[in-house]
Wavefront OBJ file of the C-alpha trace (Angstrom):
o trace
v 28.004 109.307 114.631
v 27.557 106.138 117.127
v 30.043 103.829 118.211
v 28.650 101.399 115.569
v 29.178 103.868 112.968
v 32.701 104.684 113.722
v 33.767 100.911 114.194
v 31.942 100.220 110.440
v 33.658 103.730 109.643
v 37.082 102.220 110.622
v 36.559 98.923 109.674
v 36.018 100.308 105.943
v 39.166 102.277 106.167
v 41.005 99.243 107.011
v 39.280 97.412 103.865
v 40.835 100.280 101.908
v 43.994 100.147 102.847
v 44.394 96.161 102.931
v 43.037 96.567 99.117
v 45.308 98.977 98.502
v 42.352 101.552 97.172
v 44.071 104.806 97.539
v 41.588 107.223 96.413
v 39.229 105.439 98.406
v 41.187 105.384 101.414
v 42.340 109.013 101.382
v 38.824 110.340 100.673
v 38.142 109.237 104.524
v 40.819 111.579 105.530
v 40.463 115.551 105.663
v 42.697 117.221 104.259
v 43.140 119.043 107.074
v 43.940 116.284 109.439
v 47.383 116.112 111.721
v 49.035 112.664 112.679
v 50.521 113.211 116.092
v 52.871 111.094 117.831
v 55.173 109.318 114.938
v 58.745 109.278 116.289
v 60.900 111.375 114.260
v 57.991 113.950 113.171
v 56.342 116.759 114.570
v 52.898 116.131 113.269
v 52.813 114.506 109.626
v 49.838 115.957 107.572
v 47.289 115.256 104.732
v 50.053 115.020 101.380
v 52.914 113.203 103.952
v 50.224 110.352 104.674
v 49.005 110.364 101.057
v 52.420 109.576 99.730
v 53.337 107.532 102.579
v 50.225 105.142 101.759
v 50.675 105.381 98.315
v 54.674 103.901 99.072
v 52.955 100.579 101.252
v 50.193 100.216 99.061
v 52.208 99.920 95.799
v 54.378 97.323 97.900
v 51.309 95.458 99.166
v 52.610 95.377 102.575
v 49.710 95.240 104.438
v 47.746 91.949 105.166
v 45.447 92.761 107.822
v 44.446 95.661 110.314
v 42.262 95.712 113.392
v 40.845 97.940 115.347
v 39.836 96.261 119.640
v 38.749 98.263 122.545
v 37.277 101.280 120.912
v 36.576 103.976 124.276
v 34.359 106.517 123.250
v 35.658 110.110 124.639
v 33.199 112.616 122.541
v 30.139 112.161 120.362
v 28.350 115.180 118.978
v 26.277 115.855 115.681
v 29.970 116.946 113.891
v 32.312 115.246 116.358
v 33.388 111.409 117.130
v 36.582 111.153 119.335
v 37.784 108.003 120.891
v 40.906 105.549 121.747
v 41.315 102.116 120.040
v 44.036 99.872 119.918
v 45.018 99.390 116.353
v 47.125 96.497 115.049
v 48.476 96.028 111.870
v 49.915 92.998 109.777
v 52.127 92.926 107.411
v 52.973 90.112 104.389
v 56.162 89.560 106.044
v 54.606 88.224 109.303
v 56.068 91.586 111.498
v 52.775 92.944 113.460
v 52.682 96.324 115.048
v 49.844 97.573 117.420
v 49.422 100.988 118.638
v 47.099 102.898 121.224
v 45.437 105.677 119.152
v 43.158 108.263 119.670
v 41.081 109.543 116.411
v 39.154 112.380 116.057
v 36.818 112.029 113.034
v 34.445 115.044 111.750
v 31.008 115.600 109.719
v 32.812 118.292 107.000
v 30.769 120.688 105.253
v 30.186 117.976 102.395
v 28.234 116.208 105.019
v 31.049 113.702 104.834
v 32.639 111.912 108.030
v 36.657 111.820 107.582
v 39.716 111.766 110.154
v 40.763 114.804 110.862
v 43.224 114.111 113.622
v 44.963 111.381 115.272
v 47.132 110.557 118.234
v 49.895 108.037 118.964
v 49.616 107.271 122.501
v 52.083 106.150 124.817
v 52.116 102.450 125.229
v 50.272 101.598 128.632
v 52.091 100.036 131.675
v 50.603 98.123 133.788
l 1 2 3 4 5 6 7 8 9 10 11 12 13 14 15 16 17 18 19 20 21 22 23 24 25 26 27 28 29 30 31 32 33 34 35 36 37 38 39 40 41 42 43 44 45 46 47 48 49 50 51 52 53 54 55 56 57 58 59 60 61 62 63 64 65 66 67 68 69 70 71 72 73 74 75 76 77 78 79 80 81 82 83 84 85 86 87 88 89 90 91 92 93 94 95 96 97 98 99 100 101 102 103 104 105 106 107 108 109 110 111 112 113 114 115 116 117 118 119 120 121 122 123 124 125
């Protein structure tokens, strides 16, 4: 994977979700993957993050997501890591951004999916 092919990767995962295509959306996340970082939770896993999309796609709550800045940390033949600030929109007008670090990995399908990702602090400058 190249850094073009993990911002069209990401940039297709944020179509998904702002359609609200759940099986679509899910199917570019192992099932093995670990969400790090969400206040309140130790890591939050594959069937928490299915049912939590599920909840905010059935609501339509998302208008628009981005992904800026993306810094490259790892590229191999199975590997991609690197740190992007992602900001999401909602209907209502709130907007949340967050400093993330995704790890996303060829499986043994020969399929690229997100098998890990990181909340990071926010940065002070």
């Amino acid at each position: 994977m190249t850094r073009e092919d993990a911002k069209d990767f990401m940039t297709r995962f944020a179509q998904t979700a702002i359609e609200g295509d759940h099986a679509s959306h899910m199917a570019m996340i192992s099932k093995k993957v670990l969400l790090h970082g969400v206040p309140g939770h130790d890591a939050i896993d594959y069937e928490n993050w299915s049912r939590q999309c599920e909840e905010e796609f059935a609501q339509k709550l998302i208008a628009a997501i981005g992904y800026e800045s993306m810094e490259v940390k790892l590229e191999t033949n199975t590997l991609f890591c690197f740190e992007t600030m992602e900001t999401i929109e909602a209907h209502d007008g709130t907007v949340n951004s967050y400093r993330l670090e995704i790890f996303i990995e060829r499986e043994s399908d020969g399929e690229w999916r997100i098998v890990q990702e990181q909340i990071l602090p926010a940065q002070t400058h």
